[in-house]
C-alpha positions in Angstrom: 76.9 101.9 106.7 74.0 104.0 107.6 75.5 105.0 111.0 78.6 106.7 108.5 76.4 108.5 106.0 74.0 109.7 109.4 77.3 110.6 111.1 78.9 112.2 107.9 75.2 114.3 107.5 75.4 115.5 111.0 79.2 116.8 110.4 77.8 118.5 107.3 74.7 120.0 108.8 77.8 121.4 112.2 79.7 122.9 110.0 77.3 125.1 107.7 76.6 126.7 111.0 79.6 128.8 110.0 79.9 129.2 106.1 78.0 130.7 103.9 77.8 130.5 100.2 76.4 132.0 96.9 76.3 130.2 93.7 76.4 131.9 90.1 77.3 131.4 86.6 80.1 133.6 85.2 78.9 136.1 83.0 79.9 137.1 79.1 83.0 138.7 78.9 82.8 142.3 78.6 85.1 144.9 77.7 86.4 147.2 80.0 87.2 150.5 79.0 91.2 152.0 79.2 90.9 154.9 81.5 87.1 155.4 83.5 87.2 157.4 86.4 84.3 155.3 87.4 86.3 152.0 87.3 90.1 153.6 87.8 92.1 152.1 90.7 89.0 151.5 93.2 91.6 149.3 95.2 89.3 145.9 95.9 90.9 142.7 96.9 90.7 140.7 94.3 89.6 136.7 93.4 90.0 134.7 90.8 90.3 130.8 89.5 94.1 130.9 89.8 94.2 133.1 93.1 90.6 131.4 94.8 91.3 131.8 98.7 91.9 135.2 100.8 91.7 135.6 104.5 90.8 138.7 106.3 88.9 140.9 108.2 85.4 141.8 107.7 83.6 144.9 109.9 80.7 143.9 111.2 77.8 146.1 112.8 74.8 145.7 114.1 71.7 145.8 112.1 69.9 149.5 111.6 66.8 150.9 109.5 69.3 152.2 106.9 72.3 148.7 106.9 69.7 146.4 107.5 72.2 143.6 106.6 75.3 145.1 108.6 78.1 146.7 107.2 79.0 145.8 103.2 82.5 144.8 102.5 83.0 144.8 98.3 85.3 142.5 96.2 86.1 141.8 92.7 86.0 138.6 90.7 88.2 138.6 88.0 89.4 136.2 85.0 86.3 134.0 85.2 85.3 131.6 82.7 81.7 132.8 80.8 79.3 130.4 81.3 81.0 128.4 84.4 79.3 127.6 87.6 81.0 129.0 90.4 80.4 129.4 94.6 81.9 131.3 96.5 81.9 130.7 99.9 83.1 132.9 103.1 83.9 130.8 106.3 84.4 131.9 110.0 85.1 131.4 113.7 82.6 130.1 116.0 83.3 132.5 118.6 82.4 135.6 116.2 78.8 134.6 115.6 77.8 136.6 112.4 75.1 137.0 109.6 76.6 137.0 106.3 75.1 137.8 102.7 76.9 136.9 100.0 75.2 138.9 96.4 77.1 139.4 93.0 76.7 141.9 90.4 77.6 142.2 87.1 79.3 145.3 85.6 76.4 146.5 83.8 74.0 146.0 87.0 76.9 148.3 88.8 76.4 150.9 85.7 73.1 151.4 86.1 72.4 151.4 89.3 73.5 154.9 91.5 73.0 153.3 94.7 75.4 150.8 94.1 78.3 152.7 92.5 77.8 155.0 95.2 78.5 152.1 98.0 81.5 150.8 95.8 82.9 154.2 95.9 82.9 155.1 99.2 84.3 152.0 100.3 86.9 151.8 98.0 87.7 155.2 99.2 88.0 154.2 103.4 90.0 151.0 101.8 92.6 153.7 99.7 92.6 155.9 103.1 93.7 152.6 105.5 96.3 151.3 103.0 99.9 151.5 103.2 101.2 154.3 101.9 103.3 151.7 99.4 100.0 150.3 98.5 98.1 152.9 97.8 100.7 154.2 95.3 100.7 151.7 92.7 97.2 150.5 92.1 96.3 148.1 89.4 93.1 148.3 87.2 90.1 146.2 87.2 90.2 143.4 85.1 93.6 143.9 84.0 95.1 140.4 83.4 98.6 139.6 83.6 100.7 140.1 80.6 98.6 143.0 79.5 99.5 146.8 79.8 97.1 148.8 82.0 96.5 151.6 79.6 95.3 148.8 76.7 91.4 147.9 77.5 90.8 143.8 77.8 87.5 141.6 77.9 87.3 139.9 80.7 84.4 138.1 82.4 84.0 140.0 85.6 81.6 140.1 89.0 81.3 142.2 91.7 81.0 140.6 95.0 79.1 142.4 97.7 79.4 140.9 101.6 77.6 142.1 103.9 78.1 141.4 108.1 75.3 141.6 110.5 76.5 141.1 114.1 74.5 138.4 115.5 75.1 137.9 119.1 74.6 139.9 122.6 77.0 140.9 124.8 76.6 141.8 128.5 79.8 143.6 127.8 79.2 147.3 126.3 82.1 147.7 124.9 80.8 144.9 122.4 78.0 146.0 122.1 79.0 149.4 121.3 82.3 148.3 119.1 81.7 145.2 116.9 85.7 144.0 116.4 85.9 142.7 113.0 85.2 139.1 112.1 88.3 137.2 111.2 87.2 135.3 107.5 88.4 133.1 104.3 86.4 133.9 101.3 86.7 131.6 98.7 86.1 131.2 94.9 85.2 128.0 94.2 84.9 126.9 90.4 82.6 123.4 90.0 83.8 121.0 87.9 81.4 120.0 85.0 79.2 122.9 86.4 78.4 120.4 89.1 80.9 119.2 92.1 82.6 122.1 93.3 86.5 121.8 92.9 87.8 122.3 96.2 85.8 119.2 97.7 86.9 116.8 95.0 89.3 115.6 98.0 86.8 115.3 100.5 84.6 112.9 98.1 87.5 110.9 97.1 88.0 110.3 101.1 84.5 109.3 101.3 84.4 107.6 99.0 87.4 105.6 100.5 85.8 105.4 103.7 82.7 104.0 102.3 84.3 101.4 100.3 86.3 100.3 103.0 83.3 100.2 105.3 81.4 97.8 102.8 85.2 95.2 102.7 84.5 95.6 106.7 80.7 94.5 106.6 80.8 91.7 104.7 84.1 90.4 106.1 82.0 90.6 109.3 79.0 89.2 107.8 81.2 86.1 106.4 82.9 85.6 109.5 79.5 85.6 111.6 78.0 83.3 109.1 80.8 80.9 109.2 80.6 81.3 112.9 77.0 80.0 113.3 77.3 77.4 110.7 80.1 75.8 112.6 78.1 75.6 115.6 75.5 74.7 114.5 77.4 72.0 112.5 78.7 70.6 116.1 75.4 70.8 117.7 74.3 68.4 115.2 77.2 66.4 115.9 76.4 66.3 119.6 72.8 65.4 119.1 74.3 62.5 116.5 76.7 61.0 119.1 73.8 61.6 122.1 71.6 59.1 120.3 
């Protein structure tokens, strides 16, 4: 039993090596205002409790004096439940070894702060200049839930979710070193159940749970049969030393 929770620690500890997380509780809802320039079709990928997982590519640099945590991707967290614990997590290859830092911010922080707003804007604005043409055509507003016209305002309970990727490896190759290809990631929104046990690993506790019961049936039915073993012979060596006198 100890070899399975010393063998189930050492998968844990393997595979953090390539996720990393931030954990918050949603904030109050807020309401967002009908038409704001600031806010209007910034064109972030969106995540929320019904749509939790997206997989994509991140650019990564190396770090600098000015992007001392690499280059910032941003993301918005939408239709959250106020005062729920949630983590999200961002997972990636092995073979595109990478800092991450995961930070939220809430609408007002955004407000207030110029530096931030700033960042937000220009990358929503190289996201809008890569899209489709399609795409970039019919953009839907923040915080807009479905069912609800975009030109009515909503409360919703809202996050903004800032990644940034440091390149963290070296390359005798200069091309790599000069061009950091972009890191192939899943970021997911995880909400905990009870504020406690994220959701997404309720299967993976059930299973060891499983395990672990079925390891205990294992090691007594070992521990009978190896007591019922050496009783037995030790019930004919008493025998033997009967019949020898």
């Amino acid at each position: 039993m100890l070899l399975l929770y010393i063998y189930i620690a050492y998968l844990l500890s393997v595979a953090s090596a390539n996720v990393e997380k931030t954990i918050f509780i949603a904030p109050s809802a807020v309401t967002l205002p009908a038409k704001d320039p600031a806010f209007d079709d910034l064109g972030l990928e969106r995540l929320s409790p019904s749509n939790g997982m997206l997989r994509t590519h991140l650019n990564a640099s190396f770090p600098t004096d000015s992007e001392n945590q690499g280059t910032d991707s941003w993301y918005f967290l939408e239709n959250l439940n106020p005062g729920q614990r949630y983590e999200v997590r961002i997972c990636w290859l092995a073979t595109q070894p990478t800092a991450f830092t995961l930070s939220t911010y809430t609408l007002p922080e955004i407000l207030e702060d110029r530096a931030l707003l700033s960042a937000i804007s220009l990358y929503s604005s190289s996201q809008l200049a890569t899209s489709p043409p399609q795409a970039a055509t019919t953009p839907r507003r923040l915080g807009g839930r479905s069912g609800v016209a975009d030109s009515e305002p909503g409360a919703d309970s809202v996050l903004f979710l800032r990644i940034s990727a440091a390149a963290d490896y070296f390359s005798l190759e200069q091309s790599l070193m000069e061009d950091v290809p972009p890191v192939l990631a899943d970021v997911i929104l995880d909400p905990f159940l009870g504020n406690v046990f994220p959701k997404s690993l309720v299967p993976t506790a059930c299973w060891i749970s499983v395990v672990a019961c079925l390891a205990i049936v294992v090691a007594r039915w070992i521990s009978r049969e190896f007591t019922r073993v050496v009783n037995s012979t030790d019930i004919r060596d008493h025998q033997d030393v009967k019949k020898g006198q």
